[in-house]
Backbone as ProteinMPNN parsed JSONL, in Angstrom:
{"seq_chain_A": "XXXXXXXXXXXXXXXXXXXXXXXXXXXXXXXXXXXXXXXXXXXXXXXXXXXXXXXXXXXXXXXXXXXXX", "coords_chain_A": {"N_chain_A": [[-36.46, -2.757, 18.462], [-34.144, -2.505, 16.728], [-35.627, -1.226, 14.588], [-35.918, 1.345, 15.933], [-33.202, 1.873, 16.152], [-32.284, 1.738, 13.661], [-33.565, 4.297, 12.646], [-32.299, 6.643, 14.576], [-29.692, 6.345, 13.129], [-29.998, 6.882, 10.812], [-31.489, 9.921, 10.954], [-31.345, 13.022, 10.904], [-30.695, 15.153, 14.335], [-31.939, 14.666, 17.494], [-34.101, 13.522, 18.541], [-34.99, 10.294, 17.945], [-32.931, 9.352, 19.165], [-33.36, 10.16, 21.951], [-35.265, 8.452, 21.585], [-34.986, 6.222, 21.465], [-33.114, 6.152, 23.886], [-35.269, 5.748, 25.491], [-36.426, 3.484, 25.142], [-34.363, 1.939, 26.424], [-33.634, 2.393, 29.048], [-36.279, 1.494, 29.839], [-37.916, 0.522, 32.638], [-39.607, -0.965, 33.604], [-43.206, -1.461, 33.067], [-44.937, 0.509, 33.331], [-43.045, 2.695, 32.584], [-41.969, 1.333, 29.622], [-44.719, 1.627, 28.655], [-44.93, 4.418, 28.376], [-42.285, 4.616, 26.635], [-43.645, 3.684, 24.757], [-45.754, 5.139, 23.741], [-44.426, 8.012, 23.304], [-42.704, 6.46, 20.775], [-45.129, 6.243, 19.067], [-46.704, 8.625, 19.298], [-44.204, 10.2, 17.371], [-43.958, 8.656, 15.08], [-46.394, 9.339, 14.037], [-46.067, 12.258, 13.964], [-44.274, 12.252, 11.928], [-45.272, 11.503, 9.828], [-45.395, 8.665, 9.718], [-46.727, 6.687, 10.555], [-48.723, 3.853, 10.296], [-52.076, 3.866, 9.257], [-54.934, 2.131, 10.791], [-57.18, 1.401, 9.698], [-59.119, -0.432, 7.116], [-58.532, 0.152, 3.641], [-60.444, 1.325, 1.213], [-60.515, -0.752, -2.061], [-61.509, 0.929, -4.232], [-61.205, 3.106, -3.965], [-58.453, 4.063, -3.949], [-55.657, 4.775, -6.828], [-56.049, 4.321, -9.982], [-53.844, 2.89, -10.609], [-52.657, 1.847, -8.532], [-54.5, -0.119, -7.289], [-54.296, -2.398, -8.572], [-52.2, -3.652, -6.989], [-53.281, -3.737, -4.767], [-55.012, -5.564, -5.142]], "CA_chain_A": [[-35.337, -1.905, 18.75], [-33.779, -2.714, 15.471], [-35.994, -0.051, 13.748], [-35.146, 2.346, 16.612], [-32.03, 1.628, 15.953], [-32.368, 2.481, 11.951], [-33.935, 5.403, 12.517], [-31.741, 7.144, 15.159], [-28.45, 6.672, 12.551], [-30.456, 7.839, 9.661], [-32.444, 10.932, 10.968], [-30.797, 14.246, 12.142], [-31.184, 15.487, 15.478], [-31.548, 13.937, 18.281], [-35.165, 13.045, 18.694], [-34.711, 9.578, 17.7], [-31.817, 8.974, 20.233], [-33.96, 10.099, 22.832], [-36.677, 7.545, 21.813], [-33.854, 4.866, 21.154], [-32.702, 6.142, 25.615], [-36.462, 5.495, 26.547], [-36.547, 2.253, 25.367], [-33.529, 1.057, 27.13], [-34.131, 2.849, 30.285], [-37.861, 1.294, 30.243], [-37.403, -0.982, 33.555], [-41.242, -1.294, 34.196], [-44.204, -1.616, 32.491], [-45.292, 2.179, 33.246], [-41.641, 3.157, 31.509], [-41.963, 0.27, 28.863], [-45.844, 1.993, 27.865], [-44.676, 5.694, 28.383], [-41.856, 4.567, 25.492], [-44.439, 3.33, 23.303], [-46.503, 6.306, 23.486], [-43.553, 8.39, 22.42], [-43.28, 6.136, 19.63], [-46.633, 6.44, 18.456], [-46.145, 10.477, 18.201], [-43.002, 10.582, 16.567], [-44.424, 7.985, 14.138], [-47.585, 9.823, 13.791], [-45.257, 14.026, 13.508], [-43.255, 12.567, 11.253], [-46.077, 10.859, 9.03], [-44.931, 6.928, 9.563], [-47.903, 5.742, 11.425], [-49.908, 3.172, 9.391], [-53.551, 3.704, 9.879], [-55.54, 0.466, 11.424], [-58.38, 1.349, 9.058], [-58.76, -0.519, 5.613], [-58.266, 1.191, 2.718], [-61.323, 0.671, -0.333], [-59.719, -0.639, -3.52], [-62.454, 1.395, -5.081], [-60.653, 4.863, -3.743], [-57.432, 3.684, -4.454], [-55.837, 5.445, -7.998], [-56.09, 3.135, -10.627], [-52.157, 2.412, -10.748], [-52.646, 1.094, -7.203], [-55.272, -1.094, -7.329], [-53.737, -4.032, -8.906], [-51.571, -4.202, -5.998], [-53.745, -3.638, -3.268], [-56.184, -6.98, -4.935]], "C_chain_A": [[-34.491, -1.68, 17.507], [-33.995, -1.807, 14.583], [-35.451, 0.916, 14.537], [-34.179, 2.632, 16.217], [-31.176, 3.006, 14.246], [-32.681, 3.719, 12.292], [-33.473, 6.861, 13.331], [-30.262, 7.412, 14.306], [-28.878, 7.301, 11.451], [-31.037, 8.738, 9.752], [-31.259, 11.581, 11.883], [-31.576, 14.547, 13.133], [-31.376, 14.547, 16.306], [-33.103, 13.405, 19.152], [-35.285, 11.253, 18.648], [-34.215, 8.885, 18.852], [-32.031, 8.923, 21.343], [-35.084, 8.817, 23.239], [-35.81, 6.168, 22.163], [-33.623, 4.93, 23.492], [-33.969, 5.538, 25.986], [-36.588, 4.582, 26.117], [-35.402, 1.383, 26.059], [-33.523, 1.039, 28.166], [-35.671, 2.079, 31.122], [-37.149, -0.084, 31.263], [-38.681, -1.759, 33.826], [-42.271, -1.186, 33.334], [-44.979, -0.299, 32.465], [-44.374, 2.857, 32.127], [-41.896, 2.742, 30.665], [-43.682, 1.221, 27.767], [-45.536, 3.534, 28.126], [-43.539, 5.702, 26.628], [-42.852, 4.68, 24.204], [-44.852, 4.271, 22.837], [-45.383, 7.201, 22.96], [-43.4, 8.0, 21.077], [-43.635, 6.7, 18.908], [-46.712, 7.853, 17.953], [-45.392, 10.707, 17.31], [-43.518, 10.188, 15.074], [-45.401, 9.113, 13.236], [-46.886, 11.815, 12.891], [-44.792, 13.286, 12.264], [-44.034, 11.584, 9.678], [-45.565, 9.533, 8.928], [-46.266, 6.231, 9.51], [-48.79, 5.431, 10.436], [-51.257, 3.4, 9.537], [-53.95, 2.399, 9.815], [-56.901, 0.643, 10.299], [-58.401, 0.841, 7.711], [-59.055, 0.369, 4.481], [-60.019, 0.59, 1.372], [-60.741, 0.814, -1.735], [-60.193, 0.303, -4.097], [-61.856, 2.843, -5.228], [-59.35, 5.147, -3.452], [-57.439, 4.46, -6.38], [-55.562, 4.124, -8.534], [-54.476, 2.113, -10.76], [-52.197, 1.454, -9.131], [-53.962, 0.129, -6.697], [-55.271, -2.473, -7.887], [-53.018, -4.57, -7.814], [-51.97, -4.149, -4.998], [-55.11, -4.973, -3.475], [-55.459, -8.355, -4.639]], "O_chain_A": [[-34.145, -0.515, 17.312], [-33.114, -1.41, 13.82], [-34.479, 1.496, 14.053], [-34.07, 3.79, 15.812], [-30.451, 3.96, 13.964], [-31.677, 4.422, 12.174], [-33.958, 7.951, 13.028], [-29.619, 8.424, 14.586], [-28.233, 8.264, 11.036], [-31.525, 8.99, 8.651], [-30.598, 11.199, 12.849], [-32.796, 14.386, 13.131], [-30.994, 13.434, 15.946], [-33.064, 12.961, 20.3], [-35.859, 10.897, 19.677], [-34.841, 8.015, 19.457], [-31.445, 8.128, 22.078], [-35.542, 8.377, 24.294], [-36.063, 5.314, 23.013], [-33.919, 3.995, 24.237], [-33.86, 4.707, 26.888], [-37.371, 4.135, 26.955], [-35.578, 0.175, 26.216], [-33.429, -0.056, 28.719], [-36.034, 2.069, 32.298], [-36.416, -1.041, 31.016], [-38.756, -2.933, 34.191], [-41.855, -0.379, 32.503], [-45.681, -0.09, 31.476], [-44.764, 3.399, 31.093], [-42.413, 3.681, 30.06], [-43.701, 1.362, 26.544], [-46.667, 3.972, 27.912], [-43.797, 6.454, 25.688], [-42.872, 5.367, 23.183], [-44.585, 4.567, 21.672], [-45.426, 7.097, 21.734], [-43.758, 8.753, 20.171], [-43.079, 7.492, 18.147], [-46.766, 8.26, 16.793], [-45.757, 11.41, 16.368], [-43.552, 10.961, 14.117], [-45.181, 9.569, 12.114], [-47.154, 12.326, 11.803], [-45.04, 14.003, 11.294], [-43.378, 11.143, 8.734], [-45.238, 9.258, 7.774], [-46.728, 5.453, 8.674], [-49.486, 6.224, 9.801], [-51.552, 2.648, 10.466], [-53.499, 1.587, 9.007], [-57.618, -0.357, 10.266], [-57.75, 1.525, 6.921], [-59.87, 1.287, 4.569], [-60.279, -0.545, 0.974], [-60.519, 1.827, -2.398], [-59.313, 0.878, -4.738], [-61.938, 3.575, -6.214], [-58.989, 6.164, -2.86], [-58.438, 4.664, -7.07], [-55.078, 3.142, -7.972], [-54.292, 0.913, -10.963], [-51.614, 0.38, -8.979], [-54.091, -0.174, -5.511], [-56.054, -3.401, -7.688], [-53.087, -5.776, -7.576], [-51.234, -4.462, -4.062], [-55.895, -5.334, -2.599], [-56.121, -9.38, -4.48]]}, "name": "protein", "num_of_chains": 1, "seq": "XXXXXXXXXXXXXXXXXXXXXXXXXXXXXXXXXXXXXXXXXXXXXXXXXXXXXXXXXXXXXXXXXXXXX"}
């Protein structure tokens, strides 16, 4: 919630604020995974979302390959 949090005082509009209502509102475990999924889009529109896939040092630019060994 904490990030929610962050990211509802630092981003215009009111997208955020909405996501920040659906996690407080979530009373149930339907609500609670309907939040998430919100989330997960916003994350994803607004380019956040980490990918789960590893990365190959090899195709990494050379400046970033010291820090990704």
């Amino acid at each position: 919630m904490s990030f929610i949090r962050e990211m509802a005082l630092g981003r215009s509009g009111h997208v955020w604020q909405d996501l920040q209502q659906s996690f407080c509102e979530a009373c149930d475990e339907w609500s609670a995974m309907e939040a998430v999924v919100k989330l997960e889009l916003l994350l994803e529109a607004e380019g956040l979302l980490i990918d789960d896939k590893p990365v190959l040092v090899s195709t990494l630019p050379p400046e970033e390959r010291s820090r990704a060994a």
